[in-house]
N, C-alpha and C positions, 0 to 999 in steps of 0.2 A: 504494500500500500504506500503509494506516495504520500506524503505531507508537506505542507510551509511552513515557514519558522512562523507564529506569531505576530500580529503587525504590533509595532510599537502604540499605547496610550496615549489617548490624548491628552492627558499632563504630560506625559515622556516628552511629545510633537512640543508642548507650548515649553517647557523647559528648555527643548534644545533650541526652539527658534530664540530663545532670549538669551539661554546662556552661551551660544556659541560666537555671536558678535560681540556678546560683551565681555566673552574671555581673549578674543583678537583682538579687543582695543586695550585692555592691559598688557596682555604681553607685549603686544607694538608700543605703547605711551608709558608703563609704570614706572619701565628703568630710564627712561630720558627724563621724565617728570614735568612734564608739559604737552600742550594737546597742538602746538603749532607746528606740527616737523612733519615739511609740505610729504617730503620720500613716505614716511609712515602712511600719511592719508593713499596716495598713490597705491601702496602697496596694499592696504585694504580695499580698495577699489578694486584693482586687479585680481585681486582675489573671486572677492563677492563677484562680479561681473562673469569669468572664467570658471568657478564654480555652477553658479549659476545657469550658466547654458548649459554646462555638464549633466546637471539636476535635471534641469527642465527635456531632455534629449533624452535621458533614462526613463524619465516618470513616462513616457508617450513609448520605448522599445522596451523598456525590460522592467518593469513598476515592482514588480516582485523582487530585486534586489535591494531596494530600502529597508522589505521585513527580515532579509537575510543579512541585513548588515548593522543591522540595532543593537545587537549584543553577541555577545560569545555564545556558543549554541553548545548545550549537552555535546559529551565526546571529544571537545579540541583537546588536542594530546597538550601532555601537560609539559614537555620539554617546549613546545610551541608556547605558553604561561610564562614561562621562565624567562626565555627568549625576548619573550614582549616587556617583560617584568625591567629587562634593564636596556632595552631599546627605547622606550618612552620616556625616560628622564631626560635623553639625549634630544628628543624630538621637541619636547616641550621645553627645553634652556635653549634652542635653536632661536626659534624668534627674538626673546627678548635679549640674548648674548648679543646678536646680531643688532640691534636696533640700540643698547649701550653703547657699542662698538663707533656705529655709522654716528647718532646722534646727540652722544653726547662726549665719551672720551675719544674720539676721534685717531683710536688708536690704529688702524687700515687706510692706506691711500688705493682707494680704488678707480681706475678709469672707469667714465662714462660709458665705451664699447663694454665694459666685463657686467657693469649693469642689465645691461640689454639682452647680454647673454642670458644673463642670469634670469631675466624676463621670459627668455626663449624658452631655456630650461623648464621652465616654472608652467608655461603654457602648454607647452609642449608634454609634460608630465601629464599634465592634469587632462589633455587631451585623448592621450593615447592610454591614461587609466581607465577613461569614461567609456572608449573605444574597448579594452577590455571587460568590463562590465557592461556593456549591452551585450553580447553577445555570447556571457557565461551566467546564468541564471546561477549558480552555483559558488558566485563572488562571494566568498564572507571572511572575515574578520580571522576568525584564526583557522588553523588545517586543521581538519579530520576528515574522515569519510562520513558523506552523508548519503548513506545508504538507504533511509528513510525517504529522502527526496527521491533515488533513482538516479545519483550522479554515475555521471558516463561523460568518456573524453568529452573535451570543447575543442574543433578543428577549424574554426571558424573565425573570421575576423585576425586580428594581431595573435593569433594562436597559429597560422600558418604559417609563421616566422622566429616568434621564441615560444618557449613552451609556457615562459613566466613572465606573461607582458605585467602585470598588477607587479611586479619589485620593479619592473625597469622603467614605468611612471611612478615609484617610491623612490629610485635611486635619482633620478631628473627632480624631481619636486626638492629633493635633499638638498641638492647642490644650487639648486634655482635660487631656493632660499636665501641662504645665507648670498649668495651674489646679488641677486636683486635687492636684499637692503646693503649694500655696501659693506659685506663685513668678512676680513679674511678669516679671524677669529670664530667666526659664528659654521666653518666649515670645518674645526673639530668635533663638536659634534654630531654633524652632520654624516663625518666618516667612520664613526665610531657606530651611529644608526646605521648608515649601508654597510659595514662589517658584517653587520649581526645579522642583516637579512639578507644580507649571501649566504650566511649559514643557512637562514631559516630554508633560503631557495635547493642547499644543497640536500639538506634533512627533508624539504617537504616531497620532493623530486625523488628519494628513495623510499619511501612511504606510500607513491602513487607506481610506481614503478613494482612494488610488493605485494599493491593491495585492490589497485584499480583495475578491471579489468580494459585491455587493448591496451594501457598505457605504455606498457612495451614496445609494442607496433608504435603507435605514433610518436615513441622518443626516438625511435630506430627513423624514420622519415623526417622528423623536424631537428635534428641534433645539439642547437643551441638551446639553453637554458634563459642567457639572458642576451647575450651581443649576437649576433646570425655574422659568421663566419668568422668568430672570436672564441667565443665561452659558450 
């Protein structure tokens, strides 16, 4: 019997619509300590806007990954816990490292072109995540087999190319970051986060390779994990 995960509550929806811009405006504003730091507004903009159509693009092709990406689902292996346990502290000192960095002690000289990059990065990320996630009904938050749902390969879209597009718009979003706020500083841990989820990609990749059926055959036809004729 197939099932879905659960849709999220509507106190969960009204929680997250308020607390999730109003944790992006302190991590961007708390460590500069002022609300006029034109890059910060910018960068929130770019955000919301880039997310945004992301959202609005999923809700209309694949609406059913919202209720699979609400929470951690019964079964995520617990070394995947762990994993997450000290990848997140990395992710969340990211922005605001970064935005000390650029706006107030001004400790990184960064060109204007590495900005833009870093914008590239950042769009670019979020684009080719979005493009993973319509196309894999089975996108959620941490690895397990959800045998419950009837997961079976995804051959489809950015899966005809690496086998793990969701790290390689984690590893662009990582790096985006910290360059779009101007911050050299803010891409330690930025590298300490993509460390961890090449692990998580190397551990998740033999767990489906054990456990999934055909995902033998299609490692064997798509070879890269994350770079196509690299890794």
């Amino acid at each position: 019997m197939v099932t879905e995960p659960r849709p999220m509550s509507r106190g969960g929806k009204i929680a997250y619509a308020i607390g999730l811009p109003l944790g992006l405006l302190m991590l961007v504003f708390l460590p500069i300590g002022r609300l006029d730091w034109v890059p910060g507004w910018v960068f929130i903009g770019f955000l919301f806007v880039t997310y945004g159509i992301a959202a609005s693009v999923l809700l209309r092709v694949n609406p059913a990954i919202f209720r699979a990406r609400n929470r951690f689902q019964p079964g995520t292996q617990r070394w995947d816990l762990i994993l997450l346990s000290l990848m997140l502290p990395a992710m969340v000192i990211e922005i605001p490292l970064a935005t000390l960095d650029a706006g107030r002690m001004h400790w990184s000289v960064v060109s204007p072109a590495i900005v833009v990059l870093g914008y590239a990065l950042l769009g670019g990320g979020i684009a080719f995540g979005g493009w993973a996630q319509a196309v894999n009904r089975f996108f959620e938050p941490g690895v397990r087999l959800q045998r419950e749902r009837g997961q079976h390969v995804i051959t489809d879209g950015p899966y005809r190319f690496v086998r793990h597009p969701g790290y390689v718009s984690a590893l662009m979003v990582f790096a985006g970051l910290a360059l779009a706020l101007a911050s050299w500083w803010a891409l330690i841990p930025a590298a300490w986060a993509s460390a961890l989820l090449i692990v998580r990609t190397r551990w998740e990749d033999a767990l489906l390779h054990a456990e999934l059926a055909g995902y033998a055959d299609y490692a064997r036809r798509t070879r890269y994990r994350l770079l196509p004729g690299v890794w």
